[in-house]
C-alpha positions in Angstrom: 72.8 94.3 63.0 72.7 94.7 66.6 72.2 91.6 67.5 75.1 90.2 65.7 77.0 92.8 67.9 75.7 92.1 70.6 76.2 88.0 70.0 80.0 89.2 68.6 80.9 91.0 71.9 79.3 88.0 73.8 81.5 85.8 72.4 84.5 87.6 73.1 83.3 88.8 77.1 82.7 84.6 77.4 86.4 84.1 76.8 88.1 87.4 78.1 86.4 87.4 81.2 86.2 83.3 81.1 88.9 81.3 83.7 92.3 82.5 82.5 91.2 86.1 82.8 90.1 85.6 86.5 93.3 83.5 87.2 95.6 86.0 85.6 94.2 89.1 87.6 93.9 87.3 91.1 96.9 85.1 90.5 99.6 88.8 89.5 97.5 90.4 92.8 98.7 87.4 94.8 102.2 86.9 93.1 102.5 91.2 93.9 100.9 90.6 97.3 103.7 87.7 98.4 106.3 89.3 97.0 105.4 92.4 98.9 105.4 90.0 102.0 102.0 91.4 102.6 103.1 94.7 102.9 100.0 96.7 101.4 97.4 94.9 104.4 100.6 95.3 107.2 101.2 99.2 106.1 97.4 99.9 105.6 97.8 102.5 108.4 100.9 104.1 106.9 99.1 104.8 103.9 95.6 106.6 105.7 98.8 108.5 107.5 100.7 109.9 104.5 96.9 110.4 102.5 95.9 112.6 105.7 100.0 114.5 105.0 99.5 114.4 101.8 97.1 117.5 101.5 100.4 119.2 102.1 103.5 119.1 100.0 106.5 120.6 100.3 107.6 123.6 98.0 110.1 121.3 96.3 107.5 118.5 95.9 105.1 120.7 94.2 107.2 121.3 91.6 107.3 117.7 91.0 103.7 116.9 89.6 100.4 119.0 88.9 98.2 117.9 92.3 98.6 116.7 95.5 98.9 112.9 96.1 95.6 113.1 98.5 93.9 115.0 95.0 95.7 112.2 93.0 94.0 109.1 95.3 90.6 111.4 95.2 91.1 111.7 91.0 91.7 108.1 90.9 88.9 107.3 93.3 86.5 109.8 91.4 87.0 108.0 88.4 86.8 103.9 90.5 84.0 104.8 93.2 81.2 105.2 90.8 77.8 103.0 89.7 80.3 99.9 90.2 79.6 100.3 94.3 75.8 101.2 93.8 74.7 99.0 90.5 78.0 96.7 89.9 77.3 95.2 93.3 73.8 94.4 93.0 74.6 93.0 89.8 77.0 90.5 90.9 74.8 89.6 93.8 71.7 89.6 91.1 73.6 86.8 89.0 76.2 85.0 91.5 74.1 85.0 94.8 75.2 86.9 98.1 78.7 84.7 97.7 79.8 86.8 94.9 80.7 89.6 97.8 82.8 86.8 98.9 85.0 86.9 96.0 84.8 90.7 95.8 86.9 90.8 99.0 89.4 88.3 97.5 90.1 90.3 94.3 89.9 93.4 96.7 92.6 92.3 99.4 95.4 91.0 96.7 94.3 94.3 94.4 95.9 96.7 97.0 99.0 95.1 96.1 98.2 95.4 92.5 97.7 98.7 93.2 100.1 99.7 95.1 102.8 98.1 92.0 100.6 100.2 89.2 101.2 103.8 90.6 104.7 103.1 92.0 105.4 102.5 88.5 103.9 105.1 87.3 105.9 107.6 89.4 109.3 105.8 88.5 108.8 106.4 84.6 106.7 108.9 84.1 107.7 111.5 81.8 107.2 115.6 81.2 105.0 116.0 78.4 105.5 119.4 75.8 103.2 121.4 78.0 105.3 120.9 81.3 102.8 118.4 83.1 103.7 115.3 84.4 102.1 112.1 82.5 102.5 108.4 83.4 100.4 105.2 83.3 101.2 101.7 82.1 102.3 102.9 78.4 104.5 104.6 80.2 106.0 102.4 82.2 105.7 99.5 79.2 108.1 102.0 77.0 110.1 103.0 79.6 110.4 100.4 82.2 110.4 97.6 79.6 112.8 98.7 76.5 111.6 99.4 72.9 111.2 96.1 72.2 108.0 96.4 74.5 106.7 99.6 73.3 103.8 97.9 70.9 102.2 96.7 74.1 102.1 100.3 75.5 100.2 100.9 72.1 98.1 98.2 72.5 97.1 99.0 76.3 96.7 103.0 75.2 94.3 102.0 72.4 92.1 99.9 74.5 92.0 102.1 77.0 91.0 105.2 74.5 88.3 102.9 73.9 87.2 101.4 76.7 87.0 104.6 78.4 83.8 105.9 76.5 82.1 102.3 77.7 83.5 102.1 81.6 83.9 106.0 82.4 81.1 108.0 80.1 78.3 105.5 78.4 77.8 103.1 81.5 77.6 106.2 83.9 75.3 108.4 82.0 73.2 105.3 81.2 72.8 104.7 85.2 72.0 108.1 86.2 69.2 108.7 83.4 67.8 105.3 84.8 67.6 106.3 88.3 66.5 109.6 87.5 63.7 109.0 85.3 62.8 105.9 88.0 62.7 108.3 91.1 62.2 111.8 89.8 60.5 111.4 86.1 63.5 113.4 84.6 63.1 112.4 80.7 66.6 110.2 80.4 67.5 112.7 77.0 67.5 115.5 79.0 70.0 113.8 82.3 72.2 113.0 79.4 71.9 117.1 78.4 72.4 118.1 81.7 75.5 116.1 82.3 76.9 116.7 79.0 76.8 120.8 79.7 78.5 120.1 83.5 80.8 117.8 82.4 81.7 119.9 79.7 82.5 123.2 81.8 84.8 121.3 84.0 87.1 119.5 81.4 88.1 122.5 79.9 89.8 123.7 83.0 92.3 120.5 82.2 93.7 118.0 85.4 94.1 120.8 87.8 90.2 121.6 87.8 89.3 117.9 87.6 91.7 117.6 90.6 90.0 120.1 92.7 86.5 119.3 91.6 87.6 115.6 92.8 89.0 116.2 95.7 86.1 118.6 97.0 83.5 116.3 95.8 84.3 112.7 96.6 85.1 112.7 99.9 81.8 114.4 100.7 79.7 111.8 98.6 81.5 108.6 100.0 80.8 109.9 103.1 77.5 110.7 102.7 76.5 107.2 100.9 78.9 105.6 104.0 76.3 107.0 106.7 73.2 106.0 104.9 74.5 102.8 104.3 75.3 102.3 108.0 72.0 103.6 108.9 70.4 100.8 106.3 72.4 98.2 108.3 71.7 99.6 111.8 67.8 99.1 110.6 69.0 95.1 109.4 71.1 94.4 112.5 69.4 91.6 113.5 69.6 90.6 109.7 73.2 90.6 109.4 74.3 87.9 111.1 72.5 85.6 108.7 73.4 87.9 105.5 77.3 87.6 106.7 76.8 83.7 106.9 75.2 83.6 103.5 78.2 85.8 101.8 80.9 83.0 103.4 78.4 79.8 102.6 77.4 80.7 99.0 80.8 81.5 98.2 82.0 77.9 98.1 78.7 75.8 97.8 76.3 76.4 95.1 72.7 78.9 96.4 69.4 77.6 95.3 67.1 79.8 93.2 64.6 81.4 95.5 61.6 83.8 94.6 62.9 86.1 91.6 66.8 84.8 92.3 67.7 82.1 89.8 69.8 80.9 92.0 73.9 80.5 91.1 76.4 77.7 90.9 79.6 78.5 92.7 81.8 79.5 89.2 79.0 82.2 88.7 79.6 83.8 92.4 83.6 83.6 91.8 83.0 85.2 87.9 80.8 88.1 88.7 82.4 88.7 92.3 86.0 88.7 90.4 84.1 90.7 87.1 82.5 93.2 89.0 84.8 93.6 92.0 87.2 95.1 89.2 85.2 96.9 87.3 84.6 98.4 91.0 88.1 99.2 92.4 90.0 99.0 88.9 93.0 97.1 90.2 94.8 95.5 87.4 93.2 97.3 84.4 95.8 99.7 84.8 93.6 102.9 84.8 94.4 104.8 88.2 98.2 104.8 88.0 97.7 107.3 85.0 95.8 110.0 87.8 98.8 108.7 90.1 101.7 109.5 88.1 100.5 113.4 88.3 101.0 113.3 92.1 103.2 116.0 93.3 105.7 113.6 94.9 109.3 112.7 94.9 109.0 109.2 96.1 107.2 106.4 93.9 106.7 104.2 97.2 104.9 106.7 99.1 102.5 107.6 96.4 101.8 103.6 96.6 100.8 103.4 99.7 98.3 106.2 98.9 97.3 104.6 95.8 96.4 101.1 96.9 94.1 103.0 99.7 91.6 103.5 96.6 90.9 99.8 96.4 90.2 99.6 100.3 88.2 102.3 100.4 86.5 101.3 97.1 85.8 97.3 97.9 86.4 97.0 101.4 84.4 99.5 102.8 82.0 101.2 100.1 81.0 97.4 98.2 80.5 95.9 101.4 78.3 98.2 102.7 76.1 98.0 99.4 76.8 94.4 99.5 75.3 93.9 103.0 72.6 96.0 102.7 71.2 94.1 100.0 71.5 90.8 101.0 70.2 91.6 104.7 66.9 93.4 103.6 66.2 90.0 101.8 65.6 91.9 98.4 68.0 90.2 96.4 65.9 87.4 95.8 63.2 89.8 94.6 64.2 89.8 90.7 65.3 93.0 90.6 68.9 93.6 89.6 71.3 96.8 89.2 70.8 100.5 90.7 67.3 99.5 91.3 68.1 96.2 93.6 70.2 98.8 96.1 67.4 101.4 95.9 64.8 98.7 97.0 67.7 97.3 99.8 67.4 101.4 100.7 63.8 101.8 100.6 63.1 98.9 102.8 64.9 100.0 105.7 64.3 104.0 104.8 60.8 104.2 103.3 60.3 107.6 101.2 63.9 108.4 101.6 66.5 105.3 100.8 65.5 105.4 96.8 66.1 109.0 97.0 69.7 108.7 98.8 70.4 105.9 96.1 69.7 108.0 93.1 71.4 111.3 94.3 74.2 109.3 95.4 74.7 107.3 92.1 74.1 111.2 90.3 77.1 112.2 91.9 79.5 108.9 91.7 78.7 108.7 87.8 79.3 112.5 87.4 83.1 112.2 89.0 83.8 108.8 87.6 82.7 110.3 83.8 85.3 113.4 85.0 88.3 110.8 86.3 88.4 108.8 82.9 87.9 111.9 80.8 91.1 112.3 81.9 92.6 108.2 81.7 91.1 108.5 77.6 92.6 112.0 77.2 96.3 110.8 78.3 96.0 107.6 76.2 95.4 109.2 72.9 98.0 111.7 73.5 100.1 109.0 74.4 99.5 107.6 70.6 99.1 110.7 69.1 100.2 114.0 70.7 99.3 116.9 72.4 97.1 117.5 69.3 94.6 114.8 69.8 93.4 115.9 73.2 91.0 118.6 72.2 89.0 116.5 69.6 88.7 113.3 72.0 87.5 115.8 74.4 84.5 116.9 72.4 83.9 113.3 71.5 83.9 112.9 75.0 81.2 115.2 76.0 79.0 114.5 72.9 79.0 110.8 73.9 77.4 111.2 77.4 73.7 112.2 75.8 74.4 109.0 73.5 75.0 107.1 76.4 72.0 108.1 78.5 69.4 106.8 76.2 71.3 103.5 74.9 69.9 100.0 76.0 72.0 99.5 79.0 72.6 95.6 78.3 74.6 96.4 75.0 76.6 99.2 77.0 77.5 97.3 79.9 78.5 94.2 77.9 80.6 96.3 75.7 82.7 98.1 78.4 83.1 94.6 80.3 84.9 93.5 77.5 87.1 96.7 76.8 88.0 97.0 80.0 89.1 92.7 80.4 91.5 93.9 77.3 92.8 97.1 78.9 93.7 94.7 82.0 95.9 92.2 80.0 99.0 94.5 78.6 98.9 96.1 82.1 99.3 92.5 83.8 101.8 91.5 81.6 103.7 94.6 82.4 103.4 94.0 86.4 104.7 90.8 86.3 107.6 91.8 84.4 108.8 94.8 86.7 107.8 93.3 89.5 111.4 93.5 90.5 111.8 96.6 90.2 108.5 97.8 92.6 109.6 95.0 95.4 113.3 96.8 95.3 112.0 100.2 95.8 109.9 99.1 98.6 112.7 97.1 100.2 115.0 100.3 99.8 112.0 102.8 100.9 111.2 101.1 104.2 114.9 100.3 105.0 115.2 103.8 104.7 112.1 104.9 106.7 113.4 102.0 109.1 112.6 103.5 112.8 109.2 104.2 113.1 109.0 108.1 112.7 106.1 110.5 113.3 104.5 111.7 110.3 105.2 115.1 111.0 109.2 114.0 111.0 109.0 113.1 107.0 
């Protein structure tokens, strides 16, 4: 039985994630990006300036949404900066060589305009929900941007995501922390998956406004924590980087040879799993973070934008990159080794008795926050389909899933929220291109409008 699963969702992963997947995610980032005449790499300062404002909102603004657009970008990057920087990376390095970071920068670069599109959409039509809270996200913007005739294809994205949620956002996450915790500390994998259950449990009940405060106290802390032990393992490498930087830019275009435990990778594998994995990272074009976006207290869709498409920076540019490097430059990546483990041996290389440590504490805390952020991207997409009503029950489905998850062969689970998540990404994408009008208007009005350069202060 599970092998006929597992062979069934093979099947359909082969063709979802296969060559018109890849070309219709890159290819709607670049159509966004050029549309945008490159506005989300020329205005990357402009959106670290309004994330640093944004911790402060006006009285008339905070009426406007439940959190702050800097707790919105740390929701959304709660629930994207998770075992897809620590495990996702090694993967892709595991089975498409060190060029696979290569391609992880490509999808990364045209994704901040992906991004950018998803939550400026998601502030134009999001709507008040029965409760008073603002909800939004691409079924939102399917039924409201699109017309009725669209609405099916806000069903169909709010089902998949339901779905794919428990793979991407709960199973995966719990399944990687019991690893690494029964690897480094001997913690019996049913009891992580207790233990998380009980935490996660105590904060979901406090709704978005808890998850936004837990977020945006807790990530910033752990991305900079993992950032300075990450820079320490390349300090250690420095005379290894030059060579590891070489090898990311030669393998991505010519094919690397197997080498010790490395099978080695023909170019089409380095562009897959650096495409694959490099969303699954940063989440632009599945469609997921404009749903934490649209509850930004903010009156402007452009601004919350260029706070938005800061996630995939942060995410790809800076946190996979670091994980990247550090793998390829201690030389383990050839060892055989692949997920959470590879980067705890990259770690442990260049911090002996401490690196495997940082690794597993790290990847505690990035699953426990990501499991939190698409608690909430599930919860929104079955009230979408079914009201107010459904929220509670997916909830407790929610939190009895993450002990399920913990001891579950990890193959099976990562296969399966691959393919969920390919499926969420297509309605989104059709979505984009079609209001893609719409998002390069309100940018063209917004900076028109914001015209002379002005002070932050002056907004």
């Amino acid at each position: 039985m599970m092998e006929a699963l597992t062979n069934l969702f093979n099947a359909i992963n082969g063709v979802v994630w296969g060559p018109v997947m890849l070309v219709l995610i890159l290819g709607t980032g670049l159509f966004l990006m050029l549309g945008l005449r490159l506005m989300p790499i020329l205005k990357l300062g402009t959106g670290f300036k309004l994330m640093w404002g944004g911790k402060k909102t006006t009285s008339e603004e905070a009426n406007s949404g439940e959190i702050s657009p800097f707790q919105a970008l740390m929701t959304a990057l709660s629930a994207t900066v998770g075992t897809g920087n620590i495990a996702g990376v090694a993967t892709a390095v595991f089975l498409g060589g060190p060029g696979a970071l290569f391609w992880m920068w490509c999808t990364a670069l045209v994704g901040m305009a992906t991004k950018f599109s998803e939550a400026v959409l998601a502030v134009k039509y999001r709507e008040v929900d029965e409760h008073g809270n603002y909800v939004g996200g691409p079924m939102y913007y399917i039924k409201n941007g699109l017309g009725s005739k669209w609405a099916w294809l806000g069903t169909v994205f709010a089902s998949f995501a339901a779905i794919a949620a428990f793979g991407i956002g709960n199973t995966v996450q719990a399944n990687s922390v019991a690893d690494v915790l029964e690897a480094n500390f001997s913690v019996p994998t049913w009891m992580t998956g207790v233990v998380i259950m009980v935490l996660v449990g105590a904060v979901l009940l406090g709704g978005v406004k808890r998850i936004g405060a837990v977020a945006g106290s807790l990530v910033p802390f752990m991305a900079v924590a993992y950032l300075i032990a990450g820079l320490a393992v390349l300090a250690i490498n420095a005379e290894q980087l030059p060579n590891a930087i070489n090898l990311v830019f030669t393998y991505a275009f010519t094919e690397s040879a197997a080498e010790g435990g490395f099978a080695g990778a023909a170019v089409w594998m380095a562009i897959r799993f650096g495409v694959a994995r490099g969303i699954f990272s940063n989440e632009a074009g599945l469609g997921s973070a404009p749903i934490a976006h649209a509850a930004a207290q903010t009156k402007d869709p452009v601004r919350q934008g260029l706070v938005a498409m800061l996630g995939t920076f942060i995410d790809t540019i800076i946190i996979c990159s670091i994980t990247g490097l550090a793998i390829i430059s201690s030389g383990v990546w050839t060892s055989g080794v692949s997920g959470a483990a590879l980067t705890s041996a990259a770690f442990a290389q260049a911090l002996p008795g401490l690196g495997n440590y940082i690794i597993a504490i790290s990847l505690t805390i990035f699953a426990f926050t990501t499991i939190l952020g698409w608690a909430l991207y599930g919860e929104r997409s079955v009230m979408y389909l079914f009201g107010a009503k459904a929220v509670v029950p997916y909830r407790i489905l929610w939190i009895l899933a993450i002990p399920a998850g913990a001891v579950l062969s990890l193959d099976f689970i990562w296969l399966v929220a691959d393919t969920l998540n390919a499926m969420m990404a297509v309605p989104n994408l059709i979505a984009l291109a079609l209001l893609s009008p719409v998002v390069f208007k309100l940018a063209r009005e917004y900076f028109a409008r914001e015209g002379e350069p002005k002070t932050a202060s002056s907004h």
